[in-house]
N, C-alpha and C positions, 0 to 999 in steps of 0.2 A: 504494500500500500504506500501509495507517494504522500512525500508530507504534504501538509499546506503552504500555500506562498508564508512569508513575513508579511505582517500588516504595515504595512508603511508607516511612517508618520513626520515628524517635522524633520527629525535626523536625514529622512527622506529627501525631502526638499533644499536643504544642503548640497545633495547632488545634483539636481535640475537648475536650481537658483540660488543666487549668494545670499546670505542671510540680512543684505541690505535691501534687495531686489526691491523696486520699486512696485507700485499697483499694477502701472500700465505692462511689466515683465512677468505679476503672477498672474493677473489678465490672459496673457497671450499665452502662455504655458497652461493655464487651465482651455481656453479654447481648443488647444493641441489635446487634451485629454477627452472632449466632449467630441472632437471630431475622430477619434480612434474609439471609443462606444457608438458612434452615430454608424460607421461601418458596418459594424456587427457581424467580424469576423473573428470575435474575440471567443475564446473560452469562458465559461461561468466565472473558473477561478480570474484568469486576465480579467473580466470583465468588473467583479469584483473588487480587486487589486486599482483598478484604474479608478473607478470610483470612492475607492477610498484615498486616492490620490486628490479627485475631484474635491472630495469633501476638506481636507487638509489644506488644499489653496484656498476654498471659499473660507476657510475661517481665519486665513494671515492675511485675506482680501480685507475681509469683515473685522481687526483687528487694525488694518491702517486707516480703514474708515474712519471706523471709531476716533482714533488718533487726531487725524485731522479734522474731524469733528468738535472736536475738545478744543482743538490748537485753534478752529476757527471762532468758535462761543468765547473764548478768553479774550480774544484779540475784538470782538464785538462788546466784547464787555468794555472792555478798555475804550473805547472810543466813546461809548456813551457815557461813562462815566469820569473819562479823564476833562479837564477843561471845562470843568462844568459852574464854576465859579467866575469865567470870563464870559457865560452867556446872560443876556440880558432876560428878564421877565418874560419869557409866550415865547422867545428865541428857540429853533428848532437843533439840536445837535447836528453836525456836520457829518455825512457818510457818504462812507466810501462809493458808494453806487451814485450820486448827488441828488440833489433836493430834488427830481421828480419819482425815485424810486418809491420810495415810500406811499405816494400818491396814489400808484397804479395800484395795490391793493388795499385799498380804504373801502372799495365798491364793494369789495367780498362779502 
C-alpha cells in the first residue's frame, strides 16, 4: 500500500514563493494551481495535494489583506485626526481622494 502524499503547508510555499512574495506573486501562483485542477487530469491524491496548496495561498492572500487593511484604517485615522486643531468650526478635514469624494456617497 503507497503512503499518502505530505500535506503541504507554509514550509510548502517557501518552495514556490519567497516568504516576502508579494499578493500580486501568491495571486499568480495560486491561478497556476486552479488552472492544473481546472484540467482534471489530476489524480484524487494530486488533486487533493493541489488544493491544499490552493487553500494555503488563499490564507497568506487573506493575511496580506488583512495587513494592508490595518496599514490602511491607521493611516485614515491619522489624517482625520491629525490637524485637527488648525480646522476652523463646520471646516471639513482634508482627504486624500479630495473634497468631492466624500460627496459621491452621501446619496446612499
Amino acid at each position: 500500500m503507497s503512503t499518502p502524499p505530505q500535506r503541504p503547508n507554509d514550509e510548502w510555499l517557501a518552495d514556490v514563493v519567497p516568504p516576502d512574495a508579494g499578493y500580486e506573486d501568491l495571486v499568480a501562483v495560486l491561478n497556476e494551481v486552479v488552472e492544473r485542477l481546472e484540467r482534471g487530469d489530476l489524480s484524487l491524491d494530486q488533486a487533493l495535494q493541489e488544493y491544499e496548496r490552493g487553500v494555503a495561498l488563499v490564507r497568506r492572500c487573506n493575511d496580506l489583506l488583512d495587513q494592508a487593511e490595518l496599514r490602511v484604517s491607521e493611516l485614515s485615522s491619522g489624517l482625520s485626526s491629525s490637524h485637527g486643531a488648525d480646522r476652523g468650526p463646520g471646516e471639513r478635514p482634508l482627504s486624500l481622494f479630495g473634497d468631492d469624494y466624500e460627496d459621491e456617497f452621501d446619496d446612499e
